[in-house]
N, C-alpha and C positions, 0 to 999 in steps of 0.2 A: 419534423424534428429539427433541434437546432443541432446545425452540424456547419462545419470549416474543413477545407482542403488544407493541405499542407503543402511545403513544400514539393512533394514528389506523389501529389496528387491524392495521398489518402485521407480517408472522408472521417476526421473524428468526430463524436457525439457528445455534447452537455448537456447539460442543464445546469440553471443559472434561475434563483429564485431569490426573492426579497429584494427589500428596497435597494435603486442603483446608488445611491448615497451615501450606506451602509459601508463597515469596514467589509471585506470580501473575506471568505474563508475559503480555502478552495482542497479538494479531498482526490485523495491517489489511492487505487482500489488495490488487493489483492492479485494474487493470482490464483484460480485463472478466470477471475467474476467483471461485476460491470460496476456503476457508478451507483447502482442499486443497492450494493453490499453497504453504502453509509444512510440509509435512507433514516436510521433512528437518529445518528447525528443530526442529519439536514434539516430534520422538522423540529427536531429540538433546538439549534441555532438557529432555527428561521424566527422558532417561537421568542428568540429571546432579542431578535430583532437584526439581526447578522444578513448580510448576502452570501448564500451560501451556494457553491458552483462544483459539479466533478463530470468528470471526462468518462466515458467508455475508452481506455486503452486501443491501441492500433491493435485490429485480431481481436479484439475481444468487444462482448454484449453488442451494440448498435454501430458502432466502430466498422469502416470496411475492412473485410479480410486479407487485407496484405499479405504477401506473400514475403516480401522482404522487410528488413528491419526491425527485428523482434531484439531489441539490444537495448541497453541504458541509455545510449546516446541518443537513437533515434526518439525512447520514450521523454526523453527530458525536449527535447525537439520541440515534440508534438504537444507539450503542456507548455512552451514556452508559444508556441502560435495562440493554442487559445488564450490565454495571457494574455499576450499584444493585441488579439481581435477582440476581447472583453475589455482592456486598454487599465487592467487592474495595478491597484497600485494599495500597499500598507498591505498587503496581505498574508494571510495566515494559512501555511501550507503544510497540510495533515496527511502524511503518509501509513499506510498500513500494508507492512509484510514486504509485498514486491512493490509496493503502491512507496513504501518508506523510503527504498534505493531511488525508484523516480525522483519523488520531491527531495531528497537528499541532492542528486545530481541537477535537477533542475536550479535547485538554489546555488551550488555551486557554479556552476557553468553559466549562468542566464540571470538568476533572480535577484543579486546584489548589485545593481546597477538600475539607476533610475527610481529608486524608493521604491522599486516594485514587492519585495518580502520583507516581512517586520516580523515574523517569527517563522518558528518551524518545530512540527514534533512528529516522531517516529512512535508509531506504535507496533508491538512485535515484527520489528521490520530488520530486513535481511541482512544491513550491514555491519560490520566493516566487509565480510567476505565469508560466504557459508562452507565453501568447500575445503578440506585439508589439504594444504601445502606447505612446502619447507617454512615458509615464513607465518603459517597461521598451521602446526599441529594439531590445534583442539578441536579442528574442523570436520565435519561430518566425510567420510569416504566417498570418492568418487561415486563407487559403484550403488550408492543410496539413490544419486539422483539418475543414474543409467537406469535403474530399477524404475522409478519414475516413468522415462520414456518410453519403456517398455511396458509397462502397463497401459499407458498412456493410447499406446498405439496397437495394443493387442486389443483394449473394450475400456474407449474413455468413459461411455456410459457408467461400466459398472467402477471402476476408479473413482471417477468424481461421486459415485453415492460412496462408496468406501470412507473416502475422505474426510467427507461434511460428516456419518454418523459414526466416527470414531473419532482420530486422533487431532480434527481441524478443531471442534469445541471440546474436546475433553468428554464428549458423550461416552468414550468406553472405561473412564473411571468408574470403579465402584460406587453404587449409590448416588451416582449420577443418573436423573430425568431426561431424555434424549428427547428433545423439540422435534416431530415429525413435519412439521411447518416452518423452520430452517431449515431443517435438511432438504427438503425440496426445495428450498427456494438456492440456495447454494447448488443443485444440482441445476436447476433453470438455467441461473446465471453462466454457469461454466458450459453448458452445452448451447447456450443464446454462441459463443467464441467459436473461432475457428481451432480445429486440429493445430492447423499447421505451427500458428500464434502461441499456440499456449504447449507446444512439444519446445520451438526454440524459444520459449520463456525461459524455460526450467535453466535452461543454459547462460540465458539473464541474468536470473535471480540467483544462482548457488555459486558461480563464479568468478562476477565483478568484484573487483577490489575497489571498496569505497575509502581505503584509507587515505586517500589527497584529499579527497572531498569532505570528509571531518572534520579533517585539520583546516581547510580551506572555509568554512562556515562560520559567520563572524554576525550570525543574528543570535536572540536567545532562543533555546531549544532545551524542547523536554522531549526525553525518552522515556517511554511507558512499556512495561512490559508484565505480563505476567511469567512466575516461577514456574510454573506447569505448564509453561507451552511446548507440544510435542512436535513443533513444526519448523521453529527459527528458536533451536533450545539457548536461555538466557545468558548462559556463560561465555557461549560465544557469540554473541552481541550483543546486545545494551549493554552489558559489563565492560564491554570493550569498547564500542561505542562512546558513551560516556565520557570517558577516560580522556576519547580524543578530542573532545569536541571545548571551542574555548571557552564558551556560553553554556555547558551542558548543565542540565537539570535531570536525573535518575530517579523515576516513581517504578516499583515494584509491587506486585497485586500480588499477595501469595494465594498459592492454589490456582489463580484463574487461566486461562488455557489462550488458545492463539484468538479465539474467533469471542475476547471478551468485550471488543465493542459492540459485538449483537447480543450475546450474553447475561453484559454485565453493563449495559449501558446508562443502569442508574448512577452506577457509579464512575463508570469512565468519562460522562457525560459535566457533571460539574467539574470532577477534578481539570480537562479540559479547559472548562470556563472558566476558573480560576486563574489557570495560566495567558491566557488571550488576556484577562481584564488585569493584569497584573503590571 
């Protein structure tokens, strides 16, 4: 497997396909999945002639289990090493959910220096800041994501199936077909992770404040989202999101749910390539 140490010795996993000549695209997963979760992106970029490259997350799919460092900074880190050891440059960094705060952070922090990002887009992704506080009220209660780690931690097994066949694709809408072939493969992927990784994720992804990092991002950038996502709900991010961003571009999918790049990816798929060839 291709994999790099970091600085503090954790062993992250990619893959890296298509031509090295290629502009590079490179993809930030969810929580709590692997690099697996973009596989209909990768083949469909690969097909259209793109180098396409994504990480297993520290803790999570092929990635070693770390015990420490389950945080935006460390994740923005550990994509900036693969970066520098793939030695990528004009690239196009596609976040999704918790994968979005990554690449958000990474661009921030790391990615505008040296022509290394030439775009950036967030799909259903968790920032500006998902948790309610004084300075963000519209934000979801603490005790949602407490709920979280206690599930989490009483039977991840039956949580991550919970997850995948309801509220992550929109499966428990009415008149909705529930893929029994997503849903395990999102159960794989979360159970491939370690406990520990993906209990202090949750504290990752619902907490950080990405508002300097919005403001601080000075490539173009589209955020996608669908209006029926039950997971990172729309008004309090991409709306807001948006807003901050100097370069922003706002695409909204009505009806479509959080897990619409596996979904919906005939459509999420061009609109994508639209914006790269743009």
């Amino acid at each position: 497997m291709s994999m790099i140490a970091t600085q503090d010795g954790t062993q992250i996993f990619y893959k890296d396909w298509g031509p090295r000549d290629a502009q590079p695209l490179v993809f930030h997963h969810g929580w709590p999945l692997s690099a697996d979760d973009w596989d209909a992106q990768m083949l469909y970029f690969l097909g259209q002639g793109y180098r396409v490259i994504a990480h297993d997350r520290r803790g999570h799919g092929r990635s070693s289990q770390a015990g420490e460092g389950h945080d935006m900074d460390h994740y923005a880190a550990d994509i900036a090493a693969v970066v520098a050891h793939l030695d990528l440059r004009n690239a196009v960094h596609i976040g999704h959910s918790t994968g979005g705060g990554e690449a958000l952070r990474y661009v921030a922090r790391h990615g505008q220096e040296q022509g290394r990002v030439a775009k950036l887009v967030l799909i259903g992704a968790v920032p500006p800041i998902m948790v309610r506080t004084e300075g963000n009220p519209g934000g979801l209660p603490l005790e949602v994501f407490d709920g979280f780690r206690q599930q989490l931690a009483a039977n991840r097994p039956q949580f991550y199936l919970d997850v995948a066949s309801g509220p992550f694709y929109g499966f428990n809408r009415p008149g909705t077909q529930a893929s029994q072939g997503v849903i395990h493969n999102w159960w794989r992927q979360g159970m491939m992770g370690g406990a520990k990784a993906h209990f202090d994720g949750i504290k990752a992804f619902s907490e950080t404040d990405f508002t300097e990092d919005l403001k601080a991002i000075d490539v173009p950038t589209l955020v996608m989202h669908g209006d029926d996502d039950q997971i990172v709900p729309i008004a309090n991010s991409a709306l807001l999101s948006a807003k901050l961003l100097k370069k922003g571009t706002l695409k909204v999918y009505e009806r479509l749910s959080h897990g619409m790049c596996t979904t919906h990816a005939d459509v999420v798929n061009p609109d994508l390539l639209a914006f790269i060839r743009a």
